[in-house]
C-alpha positions as CSV (number, residue, x, y, z in Angstrom):
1,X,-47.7,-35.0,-9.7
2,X,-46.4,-32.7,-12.2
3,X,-43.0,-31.5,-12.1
4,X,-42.0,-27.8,-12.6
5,X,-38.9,-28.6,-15.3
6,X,-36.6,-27.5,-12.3
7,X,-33.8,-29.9,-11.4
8,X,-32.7,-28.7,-7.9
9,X,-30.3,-26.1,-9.1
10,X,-32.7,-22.9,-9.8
11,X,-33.9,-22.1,-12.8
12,X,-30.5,-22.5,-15.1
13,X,-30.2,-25.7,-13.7
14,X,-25.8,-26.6,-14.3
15,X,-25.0,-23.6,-15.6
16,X,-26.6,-21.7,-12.5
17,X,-24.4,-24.0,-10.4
18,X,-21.4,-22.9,-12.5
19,X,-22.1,-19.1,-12.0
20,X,-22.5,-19.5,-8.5
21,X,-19.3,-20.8,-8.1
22,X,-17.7,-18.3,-10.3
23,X,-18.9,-15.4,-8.6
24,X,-18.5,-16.7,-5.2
25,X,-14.6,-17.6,-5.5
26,X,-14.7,-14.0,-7.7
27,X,-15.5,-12.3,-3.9
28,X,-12.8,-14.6,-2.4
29,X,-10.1,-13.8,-4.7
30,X,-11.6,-10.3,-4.6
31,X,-11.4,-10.2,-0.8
32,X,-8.0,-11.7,-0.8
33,X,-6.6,-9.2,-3.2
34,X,-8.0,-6.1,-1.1
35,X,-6.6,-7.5,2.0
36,X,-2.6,-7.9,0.5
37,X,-3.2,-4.6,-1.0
38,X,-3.8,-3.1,2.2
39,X,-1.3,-5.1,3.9
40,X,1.1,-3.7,1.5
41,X,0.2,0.0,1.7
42,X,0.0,0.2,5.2
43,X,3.2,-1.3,6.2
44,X,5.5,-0.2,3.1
45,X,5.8,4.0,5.1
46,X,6.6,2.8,8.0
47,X,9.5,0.7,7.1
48,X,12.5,3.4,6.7
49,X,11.4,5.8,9.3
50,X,14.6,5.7,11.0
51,X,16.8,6.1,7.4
52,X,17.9,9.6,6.2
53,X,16.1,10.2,3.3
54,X,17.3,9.5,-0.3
55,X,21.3,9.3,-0.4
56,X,22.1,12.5,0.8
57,X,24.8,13.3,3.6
58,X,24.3,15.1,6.0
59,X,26.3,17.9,4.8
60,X,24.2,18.2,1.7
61,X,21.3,17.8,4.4
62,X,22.5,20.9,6.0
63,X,23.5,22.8,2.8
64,X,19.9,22.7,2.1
65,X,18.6,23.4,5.2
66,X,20.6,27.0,5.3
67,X,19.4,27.5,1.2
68,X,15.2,26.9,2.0
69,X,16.4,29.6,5.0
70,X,15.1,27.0,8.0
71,X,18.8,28.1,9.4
72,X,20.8,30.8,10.0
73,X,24.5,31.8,8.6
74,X,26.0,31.2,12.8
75,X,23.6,28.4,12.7
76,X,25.1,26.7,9.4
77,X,28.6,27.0,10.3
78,X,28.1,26.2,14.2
79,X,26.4,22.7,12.8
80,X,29.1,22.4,9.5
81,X,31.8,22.2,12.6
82,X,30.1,19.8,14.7
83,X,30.4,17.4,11.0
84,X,34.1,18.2,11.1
């Protein structure tokens, strides 16, 4: 019988083994990487939910609060007493 030159390992015979391998742990890593990234951006916004934002106090919280007009000038000075 006549062989068909093939070893057992396709057509590229080692070096189609090698590429295999290479692009299969390529989708692993790949998979891996997409996974912690998604990990990562799904749990990083829900972590300071309960922290005021930035460093501000609340008196500069309420300062601009009555400047974007959300509050009135009674409103302001009832809630600036309550921080007293």
């Amino acid at each position: 019988m006549m062989g068909t030159g093939m070893d057992g390992l396709g057509g590229f015979g080692l070096l189609g083994g090698l590429l295999g391998l290479i692009f299969n742990l390529a989708i692993i890593i790949g998979i891996v990487i997409l996974i912690v990234w998604a990990v990562k951006r799904f749990t990083s916004g829900t972590a300071n939910l309960n922290q005021p934002s930035g460093s501000q106090s609340p008196r500069d919280i309420l300062q601009a609060r009555y400047a974007r007009g959300e509050i009135t000038r009674d409103q302001y000075q009832q809630m600036l007493q309550d921080l007293n």
